[in-house]
Each structure stands twice: as structure tokens, then as C-alpha cells.
C-alpha positions, -999 to +999 in steps of 0.1 A: +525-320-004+517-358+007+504-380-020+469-386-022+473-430-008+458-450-040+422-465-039+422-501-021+457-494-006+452-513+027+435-546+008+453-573+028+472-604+019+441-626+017+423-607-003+449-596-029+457-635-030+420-642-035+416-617-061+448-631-086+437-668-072+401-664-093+417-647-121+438-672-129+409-702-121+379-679-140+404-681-172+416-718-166+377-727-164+370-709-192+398-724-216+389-758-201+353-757-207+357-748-241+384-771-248+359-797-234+369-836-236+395-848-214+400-813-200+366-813-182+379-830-159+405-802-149+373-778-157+354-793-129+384-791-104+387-757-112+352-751-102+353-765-070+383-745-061+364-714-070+333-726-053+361-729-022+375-694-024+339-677-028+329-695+005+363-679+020+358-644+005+325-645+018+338-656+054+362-633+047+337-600+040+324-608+074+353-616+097+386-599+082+404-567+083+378-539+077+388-530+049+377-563+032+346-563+054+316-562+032+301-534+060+331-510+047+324-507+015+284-514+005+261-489+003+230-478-006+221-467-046+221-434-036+260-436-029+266-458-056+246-432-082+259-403-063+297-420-069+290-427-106+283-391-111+313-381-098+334-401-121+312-389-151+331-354-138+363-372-132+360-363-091+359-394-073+368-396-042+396-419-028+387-447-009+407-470+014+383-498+004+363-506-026+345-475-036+307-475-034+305-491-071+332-512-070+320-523-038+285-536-056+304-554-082+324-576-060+292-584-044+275-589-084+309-610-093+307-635-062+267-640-066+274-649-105+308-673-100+290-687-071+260-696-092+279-708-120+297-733-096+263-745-080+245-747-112+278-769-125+278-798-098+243-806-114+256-808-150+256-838-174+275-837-211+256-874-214+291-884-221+319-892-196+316-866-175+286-853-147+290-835-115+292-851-084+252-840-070+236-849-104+228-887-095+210-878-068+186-855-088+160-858-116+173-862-151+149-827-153+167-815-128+198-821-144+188-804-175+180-775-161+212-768-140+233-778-172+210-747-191+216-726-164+254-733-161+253-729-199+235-691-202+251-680-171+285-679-186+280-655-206+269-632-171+307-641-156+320-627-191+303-598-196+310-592-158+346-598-163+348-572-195+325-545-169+349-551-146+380-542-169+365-515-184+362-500-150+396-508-144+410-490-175+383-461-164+403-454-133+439-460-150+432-441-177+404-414-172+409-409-133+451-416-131+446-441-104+463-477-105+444-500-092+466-529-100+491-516-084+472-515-050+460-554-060+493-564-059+514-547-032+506-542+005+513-563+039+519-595+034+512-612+065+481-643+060+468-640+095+459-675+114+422-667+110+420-666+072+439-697+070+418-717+092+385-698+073+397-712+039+409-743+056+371-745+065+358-737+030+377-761+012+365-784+033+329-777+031+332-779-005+350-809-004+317-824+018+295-813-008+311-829-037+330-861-025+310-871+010+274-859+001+274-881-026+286-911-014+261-906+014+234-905-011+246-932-031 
């Protein structure tokens, strides 16, 4: 009997490096931001190196392998409630892709880091540190972002534990790894998803070193 191939199992390079990348930066950021003082500092790179790969991944759900196309894996509530179901009775389908409620969270997971990194190039601590658009806004405007940055933290965590716990769900309740398929698979970076994050790094390098300046 052939094996049953495990759930995300043609993920490519990119986004496998992607996913381990914002691990490592969503943790860094949060350590950092909590340490606070001189580490800010490192706590606003971090930031705009996520801001950088959510701009890629989102290049990325549009132009690379289908698999990580956002088209392959979204669907409507009635897939994702008719997938939920099925794991309440421990059938769920395989999937070469993320499945219809994993597919939702990716989306939920970019839309929450990606406000978090917005809302933190507005931010003031009134001390030595500010991000790099918050001169060229009201001091009202300031507050707000820096409120927003603040409460919205607490959205990437509880997204982070959702996330986990569906993790554990499938390794656990279903017997499917999904580590495993996060970690091995082709390892070829094709030319396009260089010269895509090439692009986003740039375009977040406008936005918080040129824009400025510009404004100044």
C-alpha cells in the first residue's frame, strides 16, 4: 500500500524558509520588545525584516509554485466549516497545500504581523527611540499607532498559541507531522523569489530610510 504523502508536502524552499525566517524574528521581537532599552533598537530591525518578508510572502501567494499560491489553498466558509467538521471526526482530508483552515490562518497571521509592523514605524517610547514615519505625523497620530501596536500584540500571540494548538491537533489527534513537511522538501530558491524579496526589502527599506529623509 503507498503511503498517504503528508499535508503541505510540496511547500517549496521559499516558503519553508519564510516560515522558520518569521519564527525566529516573531520571538526575537518579542523578547526584544519586552526587554525594551537598548534592545529596541534590535526590536525595530526586526520589524522591518518581517515587514520585508510579509511583502515577499505576499508576492510570493501570487507569483510562486502553486502550491504557495494563495488561489490553491483559500476557500470559501463553507470549505473551511465543512473541513473543521471533519477534524471534529478525525477525517480530514490530505492536502498538498494548506488545507482550507490552515489556508485562512496564514492569510489571519500575515494581516496581524503586517499590522503590527505598520502600526510600529509610527511609534514613540518619548524616550530615545521612535520609528522612522513618526516625525512626519501628528503627535495624535503618533499616539494612536503606539496604542494600536501596543493592543495588537496580544492578536500575534494569541495567533501564535491558535496556531500551535492546531499544530499539536494534527500531530497528535490526526497522526500527521506537519513539521516535518515545514522542514524537508526541494531545495532549489528559484531566480524569481530572489529577485521578489530582493524587491521587498527594498521597498521597505524606501519606506523607512528614504521616505523620511524626503519628508524631512
Amino acid at each position: 500500500m503507498s503511503k498517504v504523502p503528508p499535508e503541505g508536502a510540496t511547500w517549496d524552499l521559499p516558503v519553508r524558509a519564510f516560515h522558520w525566517l518569521l519564527v525566529v524574528l516573531v520571538v526575537f521581537s518579542f523578547v526584544t520588545g519586552k526587554a525594551g532599552g537598548p534592545w529596541l533598537e534590535w526590536h525595530m530591525k526586526s520589524g522591518y525584516a518581517i515587514l520585508a518578508l510579509l511583502a515577499f510572502r505576499i508576492a510570493w501567494g501570487f507569483a510562486g509554485s502553486p502550491p504557495a499560491r494563495f488561489s490553491s489553498f483559500l476557500r470559501g466558509p463553507r470549505a473551511a466549516l465543512a473541513y473543521a467538521r471533519a477534524v471534529a471526526r478525525g477525517q480530514a482530508p490530505h492536502s498538498s497545500s494548506h488545507n482550507p483552515l490552515g489556508g485562512w490562518m496564514v492569510v489571519a497571521m500575515i494581516a496581524i504581523l503586517f499590522f503590527q509592523g505598520v502600526t510600529g514605524l509610527f511609534t514613540n517610547d518619548e524616550s530615545a527611540h521612535e520609528g522612522p514615519l513618526a516625525a512626519i505625523v501628528s503627535n495624535r497620530t503618533v499616539d494612536r499607532m503606539g496604542d494600536l501596536h501596543e493592543r495588537n500584540h496580544w492578536l500575534v500571540l494569541g495567533a501564535v498559541v491558535l496556531h500551535l494548538v492546531a499544530i499539536a491537533t494534527y500531530h497528535f489527534v490526526l497522526k500527521r507531522n506537519l513539521t516535518r513537511a515545514m522542514v524537508f522538501g526541494p531545495l532549489r530558491f528559484p531566480l524569481l523569489a530572489m529577485v521578489l524579496l530582493a524587491l521587498a526589502a527594498a521597498g521597505v527599506y524606501g519606506v523607512v530610510v528614504v521616505l523620511p529623509r524626503s519628508a524631512a
